[in-house]
N, C-alpha and C positions, 0 to 999 in steps of 0.2 A: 242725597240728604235734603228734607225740607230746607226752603228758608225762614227760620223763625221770625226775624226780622219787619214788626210790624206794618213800618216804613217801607219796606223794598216795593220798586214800584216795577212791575209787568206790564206785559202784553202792550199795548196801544203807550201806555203814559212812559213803558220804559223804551220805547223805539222813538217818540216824541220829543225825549229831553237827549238822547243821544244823538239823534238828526239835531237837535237844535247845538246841542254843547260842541258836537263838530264844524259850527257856522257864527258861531259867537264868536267863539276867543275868549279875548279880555274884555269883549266890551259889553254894556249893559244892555238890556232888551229895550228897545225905544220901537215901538208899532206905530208905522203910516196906514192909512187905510187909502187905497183908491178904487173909487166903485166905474162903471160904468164909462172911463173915458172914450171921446166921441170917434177919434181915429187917431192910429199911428202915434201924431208927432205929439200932441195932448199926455199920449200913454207916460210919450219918452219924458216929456218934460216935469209930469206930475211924478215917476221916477225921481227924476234928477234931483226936484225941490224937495221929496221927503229925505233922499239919503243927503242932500248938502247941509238938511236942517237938524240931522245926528239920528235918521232911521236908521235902525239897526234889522227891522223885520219888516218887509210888504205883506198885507195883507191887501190881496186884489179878488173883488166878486165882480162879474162879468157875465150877466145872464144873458134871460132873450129868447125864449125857442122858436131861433130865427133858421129859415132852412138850409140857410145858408153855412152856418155853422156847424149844421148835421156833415152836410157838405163833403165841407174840407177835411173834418174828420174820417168822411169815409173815402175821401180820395187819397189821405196820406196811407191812411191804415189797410188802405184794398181790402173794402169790404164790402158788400153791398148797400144801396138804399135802404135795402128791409132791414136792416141791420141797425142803423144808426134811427127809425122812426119806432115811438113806445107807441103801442096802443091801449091809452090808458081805460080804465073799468069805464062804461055810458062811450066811448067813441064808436062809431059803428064801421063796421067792415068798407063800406064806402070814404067815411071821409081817412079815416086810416090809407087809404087805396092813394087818395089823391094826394095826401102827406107824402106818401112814397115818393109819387112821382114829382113832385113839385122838387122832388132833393135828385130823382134822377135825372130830370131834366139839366138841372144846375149842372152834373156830372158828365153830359152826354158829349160835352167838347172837348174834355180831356179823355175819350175811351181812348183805351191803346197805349197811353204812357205807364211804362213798367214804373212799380213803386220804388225799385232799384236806381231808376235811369236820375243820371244829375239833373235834368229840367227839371222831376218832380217839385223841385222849392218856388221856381219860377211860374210853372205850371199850377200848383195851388193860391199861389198869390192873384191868378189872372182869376179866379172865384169872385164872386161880388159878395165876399164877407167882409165888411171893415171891422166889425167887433172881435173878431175871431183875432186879426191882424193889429187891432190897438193891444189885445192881450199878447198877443207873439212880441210886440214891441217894448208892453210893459216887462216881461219875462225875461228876455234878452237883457234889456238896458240893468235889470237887476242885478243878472248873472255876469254881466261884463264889469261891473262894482264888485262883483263878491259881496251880494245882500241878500241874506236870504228870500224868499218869496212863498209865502203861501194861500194857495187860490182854490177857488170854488167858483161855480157855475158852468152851465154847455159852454156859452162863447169863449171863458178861461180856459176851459175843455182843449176847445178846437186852437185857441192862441197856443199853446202846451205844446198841442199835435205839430202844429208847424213849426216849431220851434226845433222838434226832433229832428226836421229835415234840414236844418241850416246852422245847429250848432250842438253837438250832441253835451259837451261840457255844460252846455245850461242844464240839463238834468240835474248836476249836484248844487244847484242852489234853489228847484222848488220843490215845492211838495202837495198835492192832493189835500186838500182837508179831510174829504170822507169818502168814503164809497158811496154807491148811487144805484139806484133803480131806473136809470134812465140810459137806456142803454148806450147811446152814444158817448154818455162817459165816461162808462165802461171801456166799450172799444178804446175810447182813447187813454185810460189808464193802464189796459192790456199793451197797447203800445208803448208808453213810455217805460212800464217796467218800472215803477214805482207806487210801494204799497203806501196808500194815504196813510193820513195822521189815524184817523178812525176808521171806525166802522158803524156808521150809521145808518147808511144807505137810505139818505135821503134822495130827492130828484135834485137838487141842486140850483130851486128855485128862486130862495133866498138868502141872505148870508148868516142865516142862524146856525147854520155849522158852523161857519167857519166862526162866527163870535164863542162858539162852545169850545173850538177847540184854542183858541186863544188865551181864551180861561184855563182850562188844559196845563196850559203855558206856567202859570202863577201856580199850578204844583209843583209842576217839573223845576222849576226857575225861580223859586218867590224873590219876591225886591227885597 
């Protein structure tokens, strides 16, 4: 039977308020925003100060297409270099080339650790990503609150990815803002096995998704 019901809300906006009404409770929407913290302990603290101040939702954007971040993404998710680098329209087959490898090289210490093997947490941490790793931090310290978290950008990407390997329960507290054209975060959304808020498939450059899907929010949730 159709639903007549002008108001029922689908697709994207009805998986939006359902993810969020299962992380809510009783308590009101209150959005921190943290962009860009510098490492780790930054992430955890900037954490800690939005939920002591009555967050109720992170919103974390963590850019950068830093190669490092390809990385670690492709080290948790065992995938290739080529995998994790976009060759965007005007880049030419050479420097695409040297993208590759500038992410294999990063890669080339850890060949040989199964994606299975316990090291792998330790083993990706030894990467020279800090951004990826203040995301892993900020993600955690959410999920160890019970706050929800929702993030955009590669390095949030790759923070996400590692995150899978050291604590799988932080899964039910983020969530993807949008799909992406960039493949690495991709991969790493294949990974976690969780379908974004949207579908915008933007690259994940700046935080105008996640500002859209926030707004999202005030259908699903108004004050």
């Amino acid at each position: 039977m159709a639903n007549d019901d002008p108001h029922a809300m689908t697709g994207d906006l009805a998986r939006l308020r359902d993810w969020w009404d299962k992380r809510r409770g009783d308590r009101e929407r209150s959005i921190a925003w943290i962009l860009d913290p510098e490492d780790e302990e930054q992430a955890r603290r900037a954490v800690d100060r939005a939920i002591d101040s009555g967050a109720t939702l992170i919103a974390l954007h963590i850019d950068g297409d830093d190669s490092a971040s390809r990385a670690a993404i492709a080290f948790v998710a065992n995938v290739p270099a080529t995998d994790v680098v976009e060759q965007q329209p005007g880049t030419t087959d050479h420097a695409w080339m040297e993208a590759v490898a500038e992410v294999r090289d990063l890669l080339e210490p850890f060949r040989g650790v199964p994606p299975e093997d316990t090291s792998v947490d330790s083993a990706a941490h030894a990467l020279p990503a800090p951004k990826a790793r203040g995301a892993q931090a900020a993600i955690m310290s959410a999920a160890q609150r019970e706050t929800a978290i929702i993030f955009d950008g590669l390095a949030a990407h790759a923070g996400a990815a590692l995150v899978s390997t050291a604590d799988a329960r932080a899964r039910e507290w983020m969530l993807p803002a949008t799909s992406s054209t960039d493949p690495a975060i991709r991969e790493a959304q294949t990974l976690l096995d969780i379908e974004p808020a949207t579908h915008f498939g933007t690259n994940g450059g700046d935080a105008t998704s996640l500002r859209a899907v926030l707004s999202l929010l005030d259908v699903v949730d108004p004050a």
